[in-house]
Residue, then its C-alpha position, 0 to 999 in steps of 0.5 A: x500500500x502506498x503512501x497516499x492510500x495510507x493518507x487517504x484511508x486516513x482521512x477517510x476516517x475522518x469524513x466518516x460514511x455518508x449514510x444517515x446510520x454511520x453518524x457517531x455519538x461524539x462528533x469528530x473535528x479535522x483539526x490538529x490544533x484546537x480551534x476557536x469557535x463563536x455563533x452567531x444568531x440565525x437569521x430567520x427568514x423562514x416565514x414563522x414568527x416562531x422560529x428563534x434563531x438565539x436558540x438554535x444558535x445556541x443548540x448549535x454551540x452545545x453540539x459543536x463544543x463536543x466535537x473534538x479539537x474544537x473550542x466554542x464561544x458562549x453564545x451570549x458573549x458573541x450577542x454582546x459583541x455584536x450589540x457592541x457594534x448595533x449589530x442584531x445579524x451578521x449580514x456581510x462577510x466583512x462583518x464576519x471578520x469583524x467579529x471573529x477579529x475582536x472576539x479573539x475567535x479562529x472561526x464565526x459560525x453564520x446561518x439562515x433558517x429557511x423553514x421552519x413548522x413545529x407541529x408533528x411531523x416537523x420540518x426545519x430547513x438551515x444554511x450555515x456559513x463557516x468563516x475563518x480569519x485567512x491570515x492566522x488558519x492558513x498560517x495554522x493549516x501550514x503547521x497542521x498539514x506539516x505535521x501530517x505530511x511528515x508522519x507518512x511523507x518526509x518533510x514535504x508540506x501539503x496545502x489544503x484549499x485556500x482561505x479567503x476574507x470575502x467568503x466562507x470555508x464551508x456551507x451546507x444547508x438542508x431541508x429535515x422533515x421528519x415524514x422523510x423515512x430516512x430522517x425518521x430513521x436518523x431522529x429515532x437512532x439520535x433519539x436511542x443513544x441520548x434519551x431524554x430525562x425519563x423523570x422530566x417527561x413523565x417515563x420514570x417507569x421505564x428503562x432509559x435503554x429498553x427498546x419501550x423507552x427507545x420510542x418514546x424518545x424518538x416520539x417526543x423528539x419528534x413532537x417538541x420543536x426544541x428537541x428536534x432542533x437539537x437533533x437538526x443541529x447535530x446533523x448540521x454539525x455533523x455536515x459542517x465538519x465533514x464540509x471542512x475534512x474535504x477543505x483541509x484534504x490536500x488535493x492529490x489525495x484524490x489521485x491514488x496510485x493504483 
């Protein structure tokens, strides 16, 4: 086996399988070195006066602060920073740098909710945008490639995709309606390996890990809109940090010797 087929099963790891049913427990970042992050409000542009895009940021944070190598900011302390400018939205790239620059933060996580209806079955649509400061990731991402190249490779440097002030690192967006099989699939899997607080929502006669207590979970995942949030936004997060494994993977990891 090559060396580039040892990279590249390497980073393949990272990325994890594309089926809804191959999603850890605990999410995984590609970075070396731990980054920064902050969230930002989403807008909403959905229609419903209901969607509250101060909470979803939040269940965004709690999702990514688990994954690994990646710090995240307190939501609050990103509002504070932002009403320090009379800011209520990020609406430009620049004011994305701004932010990141005085939040002492490597990365501004920015997003739309596209769609949004609360009653079973529901359905929430978001787009996120992924913004680092260029100058210091790239400058990161130089040390962090390094490092990997010579683990397999000698001294040679491998470059990840360029960085640029004027738009993101990473975008994803999608549509969860939980009629959709495969979300239901994914909800009632998500649902099974966290539970909910059995006591709190009136199941303390059943096992948190029987597979009675199992449906129940997934059930009132899929009637209360805050938790199903929680579960989009740890599918978005998952989505996200596997956008940024395909940013950082060099280039000529796609070109496999035979």
């Amino acid at each position: 086996m090559t060396s580039k087929q040892v990279m590249l099963i390497a980073a393949m790891g990272l990325l994890g399988g594309c089926n809804w049913l191959e999603k850890p427990v605990t999410l995984a970042s590609p970075y070396q070195e731990r980054r920064i992050f902050a969230v930002a409000p989403l807008i909403n542009e959905s229609g419903s006066l209901q969607a509250d895009g101060f909470k979803l940021a939040d269940h965004l944070a709690r999702q990514l602060e688990n994954a690994t190598n990646v710090d995240v900011l307190p939501v609050n302390r990103t509002i504070a920073a932002m009403q320090d400018r009379g800011w209520r939205y990020i609406a430009s790239p620049d004011q994305a740098q701004q932010l990141i620059l005085a939040l002492g933060a490597d990365a501004l996580l920015v997003g739309t909710i596209t769609a949004y209806d609360p009653y079973d079955p529901p359905k929430l649509g978001v787009a996120l945008e992924l913004y680092f400061n260029p100058r210091a990731e790239q400058r990161r991402q130089t040390l962090d490639l390094r490092n990997l190249s010579k683990s397999a490779r000698g001294d040679e440097v491998l470059q990840g995709s360029p960085l640029r002030a004027d738009r993101p690192a990473a975008v994803v967006s999608a549509f969860f309606d939980a009629a959709d099989p495969g979300v239901r699939e994914a909800l009632h899997r998500y649902a099974g390996k966290r539970g909910v607080d059995m006591d709190r929502q009136g199941l303390d006669g059943l096992n948190p890990f029987d597979t009675e207590a199992e449906k129940h979970a997934s059930t009132l995942y899929r009637i209360s809109m805050d938790l199903y949030s929680q579960f989009v936004s740890y599918e978005l997060s998952w989505r996200l940090l596997r956008a940024e494994s395909v940013r950082l993977m060099p280039a000529e990891l796609a070109q496999v010797d035979p």
